[in-house]
C-alpha positions in Angstrom: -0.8 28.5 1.7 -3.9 27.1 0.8 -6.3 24.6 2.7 -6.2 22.5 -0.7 -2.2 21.4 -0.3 -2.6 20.3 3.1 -5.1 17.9 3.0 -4.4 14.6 3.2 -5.2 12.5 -0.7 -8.3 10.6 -0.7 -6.6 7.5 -1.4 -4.7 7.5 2.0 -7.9 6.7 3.9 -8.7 3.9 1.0 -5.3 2.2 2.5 -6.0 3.3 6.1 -9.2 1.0 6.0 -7.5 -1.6 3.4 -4.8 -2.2 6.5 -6.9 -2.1 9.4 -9.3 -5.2 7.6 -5.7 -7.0 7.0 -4.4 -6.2 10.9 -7.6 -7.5 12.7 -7.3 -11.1 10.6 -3.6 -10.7 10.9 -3.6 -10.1 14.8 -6.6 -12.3 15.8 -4.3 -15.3 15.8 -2.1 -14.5 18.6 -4.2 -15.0 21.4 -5.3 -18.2 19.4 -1.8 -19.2 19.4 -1.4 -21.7 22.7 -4.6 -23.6 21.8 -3.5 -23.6 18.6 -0.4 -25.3 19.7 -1.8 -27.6 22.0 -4.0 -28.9 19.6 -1.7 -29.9 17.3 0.4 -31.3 20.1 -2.5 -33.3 20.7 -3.7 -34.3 17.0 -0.3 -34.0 14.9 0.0 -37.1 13.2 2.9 -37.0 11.0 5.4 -35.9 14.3 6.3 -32.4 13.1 5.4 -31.1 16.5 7.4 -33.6 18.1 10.3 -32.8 15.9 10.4 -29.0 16.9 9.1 -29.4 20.2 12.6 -31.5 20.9 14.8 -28.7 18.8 12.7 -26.0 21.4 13.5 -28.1 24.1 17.0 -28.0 23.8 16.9 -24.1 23.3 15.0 -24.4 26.5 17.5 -26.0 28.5 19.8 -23.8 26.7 19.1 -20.6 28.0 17.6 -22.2 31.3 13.6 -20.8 30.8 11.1 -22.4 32.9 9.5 -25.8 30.7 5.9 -23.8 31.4 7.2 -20.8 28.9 7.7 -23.3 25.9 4.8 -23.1 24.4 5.9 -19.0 24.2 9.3 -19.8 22.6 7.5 -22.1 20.2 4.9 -19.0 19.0 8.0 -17.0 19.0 9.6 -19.2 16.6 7.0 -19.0 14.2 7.0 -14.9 14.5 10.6 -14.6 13.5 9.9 -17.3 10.9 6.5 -14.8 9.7 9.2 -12.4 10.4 11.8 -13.4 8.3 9.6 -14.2 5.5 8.6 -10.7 5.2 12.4 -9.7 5.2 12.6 -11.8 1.7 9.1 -10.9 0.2 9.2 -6.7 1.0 11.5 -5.4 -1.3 11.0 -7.6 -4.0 7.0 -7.0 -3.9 7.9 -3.7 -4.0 10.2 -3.7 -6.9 8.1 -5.6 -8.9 5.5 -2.7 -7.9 7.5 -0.2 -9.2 7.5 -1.5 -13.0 4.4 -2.8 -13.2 2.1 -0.9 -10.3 0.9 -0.9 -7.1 -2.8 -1.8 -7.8 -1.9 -5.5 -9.4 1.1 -6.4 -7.1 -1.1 -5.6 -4.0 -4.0 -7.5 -5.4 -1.6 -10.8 -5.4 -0.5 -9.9 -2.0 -4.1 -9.9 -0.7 -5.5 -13.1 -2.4 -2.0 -14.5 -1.3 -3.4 -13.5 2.3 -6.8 -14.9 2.1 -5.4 -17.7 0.8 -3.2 -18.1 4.0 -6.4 -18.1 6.0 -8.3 -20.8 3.6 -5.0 -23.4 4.3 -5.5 -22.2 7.9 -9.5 -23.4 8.0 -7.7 -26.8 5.9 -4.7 -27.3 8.6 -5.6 -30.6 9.9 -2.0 -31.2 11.1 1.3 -28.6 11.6 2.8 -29.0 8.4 -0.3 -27.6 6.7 -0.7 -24.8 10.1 3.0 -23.8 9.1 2.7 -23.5 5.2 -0.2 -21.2 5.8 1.6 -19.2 8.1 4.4 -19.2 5.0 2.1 -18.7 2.6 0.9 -15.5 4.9 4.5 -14.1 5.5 5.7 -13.9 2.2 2.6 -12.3 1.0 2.8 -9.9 3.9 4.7 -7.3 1.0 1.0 -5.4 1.4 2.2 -2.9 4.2 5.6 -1.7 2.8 3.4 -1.5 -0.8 0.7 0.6 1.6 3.5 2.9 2.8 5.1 3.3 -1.1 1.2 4.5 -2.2 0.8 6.9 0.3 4.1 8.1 -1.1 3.3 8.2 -4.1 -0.2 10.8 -3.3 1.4 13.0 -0.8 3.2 16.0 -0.5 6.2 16.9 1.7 4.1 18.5 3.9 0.6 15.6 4.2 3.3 12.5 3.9 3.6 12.7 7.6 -0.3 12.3 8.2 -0.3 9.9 6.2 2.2 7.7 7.7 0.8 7.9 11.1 -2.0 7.1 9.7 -0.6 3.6 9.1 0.7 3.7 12.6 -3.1 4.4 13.7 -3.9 1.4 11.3 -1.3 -0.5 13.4 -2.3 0.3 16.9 -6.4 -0.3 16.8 -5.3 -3.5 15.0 -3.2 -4.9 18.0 -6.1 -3.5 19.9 -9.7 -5.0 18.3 -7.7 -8.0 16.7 -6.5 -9.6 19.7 -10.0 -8.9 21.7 -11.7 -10.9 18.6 -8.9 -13.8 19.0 -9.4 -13.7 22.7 -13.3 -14.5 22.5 -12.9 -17.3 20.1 -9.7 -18.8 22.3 -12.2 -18.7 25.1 -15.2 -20.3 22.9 -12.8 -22.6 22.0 -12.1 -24.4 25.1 -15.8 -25.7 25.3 -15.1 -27.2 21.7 -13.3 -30.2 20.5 -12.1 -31.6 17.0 -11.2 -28.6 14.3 -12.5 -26.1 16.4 -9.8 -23.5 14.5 -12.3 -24.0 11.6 -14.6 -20.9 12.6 -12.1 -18.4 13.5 -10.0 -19.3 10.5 -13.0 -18.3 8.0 -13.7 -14.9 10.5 -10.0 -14.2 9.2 -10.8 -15.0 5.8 -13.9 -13.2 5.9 -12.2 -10.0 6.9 -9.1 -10.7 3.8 -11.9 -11.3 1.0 -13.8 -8.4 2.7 -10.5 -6.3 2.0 -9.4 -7.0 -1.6 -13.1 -6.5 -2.7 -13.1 -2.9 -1.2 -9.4 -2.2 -2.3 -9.9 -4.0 -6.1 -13.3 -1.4 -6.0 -12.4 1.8 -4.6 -8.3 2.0 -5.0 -7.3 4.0 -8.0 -3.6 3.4 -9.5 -0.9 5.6 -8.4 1.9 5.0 -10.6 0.5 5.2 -13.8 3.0 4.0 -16.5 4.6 6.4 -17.6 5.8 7.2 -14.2 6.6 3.1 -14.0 10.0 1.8 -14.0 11.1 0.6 -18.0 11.6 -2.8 -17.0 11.5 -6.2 -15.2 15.1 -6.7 -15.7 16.9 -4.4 -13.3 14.2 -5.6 -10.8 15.3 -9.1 -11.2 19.0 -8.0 -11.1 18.2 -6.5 -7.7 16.3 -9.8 -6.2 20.2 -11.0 -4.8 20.2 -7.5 -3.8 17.2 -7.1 -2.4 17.5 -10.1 0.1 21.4 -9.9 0.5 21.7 -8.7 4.3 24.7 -6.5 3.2 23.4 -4.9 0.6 20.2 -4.3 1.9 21.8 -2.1 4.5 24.2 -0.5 2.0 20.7 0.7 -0.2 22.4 -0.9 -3.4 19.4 -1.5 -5.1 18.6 2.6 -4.8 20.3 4.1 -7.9 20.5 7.7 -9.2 20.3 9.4 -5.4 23.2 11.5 -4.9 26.0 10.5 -2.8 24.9 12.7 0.4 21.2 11.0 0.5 22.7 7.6 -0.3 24.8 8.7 2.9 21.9 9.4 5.1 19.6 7.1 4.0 22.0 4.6 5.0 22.2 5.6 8.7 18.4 6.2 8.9 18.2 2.6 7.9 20.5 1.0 10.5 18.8 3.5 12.9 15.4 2.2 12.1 17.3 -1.9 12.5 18.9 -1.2 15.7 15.7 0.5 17.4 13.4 -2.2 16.3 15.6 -5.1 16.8 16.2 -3.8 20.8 11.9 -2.7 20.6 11.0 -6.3 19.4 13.2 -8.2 22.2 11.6 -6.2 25.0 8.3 -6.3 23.2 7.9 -10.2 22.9 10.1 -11.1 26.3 7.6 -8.4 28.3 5.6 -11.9 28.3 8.2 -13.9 30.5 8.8 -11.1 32.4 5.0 -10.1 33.4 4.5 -14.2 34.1 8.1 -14.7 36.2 8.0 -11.3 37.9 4.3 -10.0 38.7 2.6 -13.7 38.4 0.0 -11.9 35.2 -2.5 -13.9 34.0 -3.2 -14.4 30.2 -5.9 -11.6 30.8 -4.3 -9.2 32.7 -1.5 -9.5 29.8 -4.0 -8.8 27.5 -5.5 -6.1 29.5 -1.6 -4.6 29.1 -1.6 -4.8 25.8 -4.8 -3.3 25.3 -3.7 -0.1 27.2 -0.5 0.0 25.0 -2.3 0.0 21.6 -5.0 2.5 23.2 -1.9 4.7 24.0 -0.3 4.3 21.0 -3.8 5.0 18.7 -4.7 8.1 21.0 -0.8 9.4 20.7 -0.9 9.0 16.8 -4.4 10.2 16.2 -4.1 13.1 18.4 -0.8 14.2 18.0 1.7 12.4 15.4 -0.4 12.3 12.4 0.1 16.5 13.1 3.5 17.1 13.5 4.4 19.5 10.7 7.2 18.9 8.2 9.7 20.5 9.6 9.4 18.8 13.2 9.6 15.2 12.1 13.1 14.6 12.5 13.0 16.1 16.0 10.1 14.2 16.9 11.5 11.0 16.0 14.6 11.8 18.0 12.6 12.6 20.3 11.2 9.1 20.9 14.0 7.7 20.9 15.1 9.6 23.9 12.4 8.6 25.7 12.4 5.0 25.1 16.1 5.0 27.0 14.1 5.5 30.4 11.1 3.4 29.4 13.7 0.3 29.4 15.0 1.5 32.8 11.4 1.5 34.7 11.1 -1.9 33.3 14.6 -3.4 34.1 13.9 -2.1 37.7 10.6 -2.7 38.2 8.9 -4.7 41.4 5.8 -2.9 41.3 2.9 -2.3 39.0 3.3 1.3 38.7 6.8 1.5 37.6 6.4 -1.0 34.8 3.8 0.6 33.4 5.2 4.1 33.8 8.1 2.3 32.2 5.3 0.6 29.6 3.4 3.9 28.8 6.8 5.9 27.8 7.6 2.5 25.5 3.8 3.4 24.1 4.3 6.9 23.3 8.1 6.4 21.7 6.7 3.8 19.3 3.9 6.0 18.4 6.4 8.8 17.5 9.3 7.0 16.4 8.0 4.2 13.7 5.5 6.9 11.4 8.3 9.8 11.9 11.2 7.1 10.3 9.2 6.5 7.5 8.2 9.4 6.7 11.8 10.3 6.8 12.5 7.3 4.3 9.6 8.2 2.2 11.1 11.7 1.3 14.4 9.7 -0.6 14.0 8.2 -4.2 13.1 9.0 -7.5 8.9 8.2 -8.3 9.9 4.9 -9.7 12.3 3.7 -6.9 9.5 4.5 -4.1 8.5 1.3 -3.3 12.1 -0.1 -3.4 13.0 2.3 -0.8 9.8 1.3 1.7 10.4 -2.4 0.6 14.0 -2.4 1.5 12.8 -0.6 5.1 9.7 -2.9 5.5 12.5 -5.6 5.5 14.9 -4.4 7.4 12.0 -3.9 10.2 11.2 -7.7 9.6 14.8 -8.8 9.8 14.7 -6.5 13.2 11.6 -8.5 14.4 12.8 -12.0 13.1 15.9 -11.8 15.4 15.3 -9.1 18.3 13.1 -11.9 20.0 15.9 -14.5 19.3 18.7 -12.7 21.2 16.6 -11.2 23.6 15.5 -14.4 24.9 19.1 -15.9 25.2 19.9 -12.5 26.9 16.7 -13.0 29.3 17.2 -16.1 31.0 20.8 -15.8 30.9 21.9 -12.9 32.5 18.5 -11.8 33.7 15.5 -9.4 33.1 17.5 -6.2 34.7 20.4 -6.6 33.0 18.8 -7.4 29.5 17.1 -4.4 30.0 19.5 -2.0 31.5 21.8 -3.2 28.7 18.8 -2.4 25.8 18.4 0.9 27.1 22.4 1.5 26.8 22.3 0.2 23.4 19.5 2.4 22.5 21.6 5.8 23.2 23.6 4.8 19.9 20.7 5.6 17.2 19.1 8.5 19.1 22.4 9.8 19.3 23.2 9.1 15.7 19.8 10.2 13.9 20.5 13.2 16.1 23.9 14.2 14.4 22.4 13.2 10.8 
């Protein structure tokens, strides 16, 4: 076996760099998202904060949370509405990719991007804030598109690498990204007026900064006469592409036999159920680190941090790896072992056991999320590629839209203990089931 076949394509360090540029400009909002919020609670002049600060207030009162963790439920509502937007845009972008390219359709998504950020620098009230963050989801078709290239340039044996790749893409993003937001959130409490102005143009900096190196160095991967014919069953497929049942069903995959169509099938519902359980403990880790263990903004971020470290170091060191023929038991693998990372955090009082229970969560998403997809990347015919990591990239963002949702009804409802004891439960059904596939 030569040296040659295993190395990883050229082009999957072109997309590698391409994402990382996106993610920091992507994640340097979040920590910019209370001042954001408070700003235009301040400065909204046309009373759409008011509006959905009532609608957030009722949910509030709902589900009994504290009034101090509202300004949380509000930033959640815009991530499931990011969220949910990538659910619609993902398979369609990568339809449309499949007749007519990745190269073009990935251009529009990234000038779609920077074009997010520029309405960002122009958001003088909410409604303007909220179409940028619009404009951003459903442009957000980029990573599934990412994952359908390095499909397209790798063999059975480097798709692997590749994919954690993207995870490693992933993790130093939620790493550096959020460190960047944090330093302007803290230069921004000595400013006043637009302050958002300068940190919006950092982001758009970093999305122009992209699509010149991607239009410059990426080379096409699914040259045309590997294309799909025509727009026309694309368009058929837009109903469904977006169609919740028939997303899960795989209807717009055709000419797969019977047995894949089977197994793709579960790995998809396996990849919903993990991340919509992941996403809940994921977003309500910030009530529970404020309610329980009285963390400050920084020592959250100081948490996080250590996840993404985790999660890069797991990926680069180890995942990215794994040989064919253990990626199926290394995903199942992960799953196993984000059962007891739920139980440490259910039933932890003390800092150790949450993040014993935090570092297990680390290493499961670093071997669960690149192994899936890699797993999904192996099904499809050339032209159906980006389809088949469209269709996953939305059910992910369908996962993500309502995970946080439920999981903070189920929080200060029943309780953190419970929520999580009762995640962890829930999880033994896809480990179980990729398991048996």
């Amino acid at each position: 076996m030569s040296s040659k076949i295993e190395k990883v394509h050229p082009t999957v360090y072109i997309v590698f760099v391409s994402l990382l540029l996106d993610l920091l400009a992507f994640t340097m909002i979040l920590p910019l998202l209370p001042s954001l919020l408070e700003h235009y609670r301040v400065n909204d002049d046309i009373g759409l904060y008011g509006w959905l600060s009532n609608k957030i207030y009722y949910f509030q009162q709902y589900v009994g949370a504290p009034e101090k963790f509202n300004s949380i439920l509000f930033g959640g509502f815009l991530g499931s509405m990011f969220s949910f937007l990538q659910f619609i845009a993902a398979p369609i972008v990568g339809g449309i990719s499949d007749v007519i390219g990745r190269k073009k359709v990935m251009i529009i998504c990234l000038i779609g991007i920077a074009l997010s950020y520029v309405l960002w620098a122009l958001s003088s009230n909410l409604v303007i804030f909220i179409f940028a963050r619009f404009l951003g989801g459903i442009s957000k078709g980029n990573v599934s598109l990412s994952m359908a290239i390095i499909a397209d340039v790798s063999s059975m044996k480097t798709r692997g690498k590749g994919m954690a790749l993207v995870g490693i893409a992933f993790s130093l993003g939620f790493i550096i990204g959020p460190l960047i937001g944090a330093i302007f959130a803290v230069w921004a409490k000595q400013k006043s007026g637009q302050w958002f102005i300068v940190p919006a143009l950092f982001a758009l900096l970093l999305s122009v900064a992209d699509l010149i190196f991607f239009s410059i160095f990426f080379k096409e991967t699914l040259p045309k006469e590997k294309c799909a014919k025509s727009f026309k069953t694309t368009f058929q497929n837009v109903k469904v592409l977006i169609n919740i049942k028939d997303l899960f069903q795989f209807t717009a995959v055709t000419g797969i036999t019977k047995e894949n169509l089977k197994n793709l099938r579960k790995l998809g519902i396996v990849y919903f159920v993990y991340l919509f359980i992941y996403s809940g403990l994921e977003f309500t880790l910030t009530f529970l680190t404020h309610h329980v263990f009285n963390y400050t903004s920084m020592q959250q971020g100081w948490m996080f941090f250590v996840i993404g470290l985790t999660m890069a170091l797991m990926q680069g060191g180890y995942v990215r790896r794994i040989p064919q023929n253990k990626i199926k038991s290394t995903a199942v693998l992960g799953l196993w072992l984000i059962v007891p990372s739920f139980v440490c955090v259910a039933v932890a009082r003390e800092a150790f056991m949450l993040y014993l229970g935090l570092f297990l969560f680390a290493i499961s998403t670093a071997m669960v999320v690149p192994c899936i997809m890699t797993m999904a990347s192996e099904y499809g015919s050339e032209q159906q590629k980006g389809t088949v990591m469209g269709i996953f990239r939305s059910l992910g963002a369908l996962a993500r839209a309502l995970g946080p949702i439920f999981a903070s009804i189920a929080f200060w409802s029943i309780g953190s203990t419970i929520t999580y004891l009762s995640g962890a439960i829930l999880l033994l059904w896809p480990v179980i089931t990729l398991r048996r596939r």
